[in-house]
C-alpha positions as CSV (number, residue, x, y, z in Angstrom):
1,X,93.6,-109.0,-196.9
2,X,95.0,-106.9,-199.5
3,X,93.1,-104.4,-201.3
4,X,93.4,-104.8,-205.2
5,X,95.5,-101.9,-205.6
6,X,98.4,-103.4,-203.8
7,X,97.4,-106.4,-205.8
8,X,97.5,-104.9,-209.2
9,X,101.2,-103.3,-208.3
10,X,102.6,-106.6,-207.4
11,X,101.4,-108.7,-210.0
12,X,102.1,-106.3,-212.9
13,X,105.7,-105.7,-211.2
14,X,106.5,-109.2,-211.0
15,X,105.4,-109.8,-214.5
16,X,106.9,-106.8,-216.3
17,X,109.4,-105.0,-214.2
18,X,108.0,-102.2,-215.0
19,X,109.8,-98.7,-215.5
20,X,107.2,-96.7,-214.6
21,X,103.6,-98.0,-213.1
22,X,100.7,-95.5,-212.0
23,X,97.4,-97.3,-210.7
24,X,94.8,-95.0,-210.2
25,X,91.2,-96.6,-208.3
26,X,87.8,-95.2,-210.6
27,X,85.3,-97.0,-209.5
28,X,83.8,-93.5,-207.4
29,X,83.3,-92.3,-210.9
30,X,81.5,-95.4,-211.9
31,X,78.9,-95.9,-209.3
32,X,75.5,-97.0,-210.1
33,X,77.0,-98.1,-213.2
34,X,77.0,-101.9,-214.6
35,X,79.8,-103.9,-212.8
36,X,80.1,-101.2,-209.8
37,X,79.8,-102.8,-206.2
38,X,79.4,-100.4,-203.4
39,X,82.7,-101.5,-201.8
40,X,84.4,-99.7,-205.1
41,X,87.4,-101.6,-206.2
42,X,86.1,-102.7,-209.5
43,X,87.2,-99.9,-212.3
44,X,91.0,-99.2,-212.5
45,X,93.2,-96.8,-214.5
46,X,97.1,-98.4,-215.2
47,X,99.5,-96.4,-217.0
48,X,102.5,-99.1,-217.6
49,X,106.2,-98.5,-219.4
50,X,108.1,-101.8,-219.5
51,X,110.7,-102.7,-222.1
52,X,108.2,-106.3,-222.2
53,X,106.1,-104.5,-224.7
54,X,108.7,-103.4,-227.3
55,X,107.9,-104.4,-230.4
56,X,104.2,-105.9,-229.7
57,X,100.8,-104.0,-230.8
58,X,98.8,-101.6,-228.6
59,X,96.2,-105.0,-229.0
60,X,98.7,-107.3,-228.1
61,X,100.0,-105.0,-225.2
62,X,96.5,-104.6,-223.7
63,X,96.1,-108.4,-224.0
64,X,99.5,-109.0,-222.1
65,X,98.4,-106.4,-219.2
66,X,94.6,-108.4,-218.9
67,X,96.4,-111.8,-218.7
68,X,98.8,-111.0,-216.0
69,X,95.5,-109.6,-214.2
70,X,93.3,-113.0,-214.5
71,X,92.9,-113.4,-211.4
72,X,91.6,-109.8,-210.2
73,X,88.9,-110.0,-213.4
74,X,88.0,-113.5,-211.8
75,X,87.6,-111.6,-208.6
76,X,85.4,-108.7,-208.8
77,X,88.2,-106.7,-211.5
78,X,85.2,-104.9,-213.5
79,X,87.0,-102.7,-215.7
80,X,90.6,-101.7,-216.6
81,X,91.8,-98.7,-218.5
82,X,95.0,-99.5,-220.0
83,X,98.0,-97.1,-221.4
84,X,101.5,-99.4,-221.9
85,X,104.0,-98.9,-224.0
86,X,107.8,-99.6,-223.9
87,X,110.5,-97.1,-222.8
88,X,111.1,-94.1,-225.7
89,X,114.1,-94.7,-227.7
């Protein structure tokens, strides 16, 4: 099985070919918290660029980066950090 890093990478890859992509695993710094399990994997960071997100709002962004990632949230995903934008220029 996959672990839900790996997991997060493909599915946001596939849906927004993403420029640049950094997944970072938080759920150390959330233990004993609401939503934590002791097997971690349940509070992410993900730092997206993708040329998919020019022209929508931060909201709409974040919304577009949760959708894609149904399926983790339905699965234990706890909590997700999210900083997307589109490419400068």
């Amino acid at each position: 099985m996959t672990n839900r890093t790996t997991r997060i990478r493909e599915s946001l890859t596939q849906v927004f070919a993403p420029e640049r992509l950094e997944i970072t695993d938080q759920s150390a710094l959330h233990a004993g918290h609401a939503g934590a399990s002791p097997e971690g994997e349940t509070h992410f960071k993900v730092e997206i660029i993708s040329e998919k997100f020019r022209g929508l709002s931060r909201v709409a962004m974040q919304r577009e980066v949760n959708n894609a990632l149904k399926s983790e949230f339905d699965s234990g995903l706890h909590a997700l950090s999210i900083k997307a934008g589109p490419p400068a220029g």
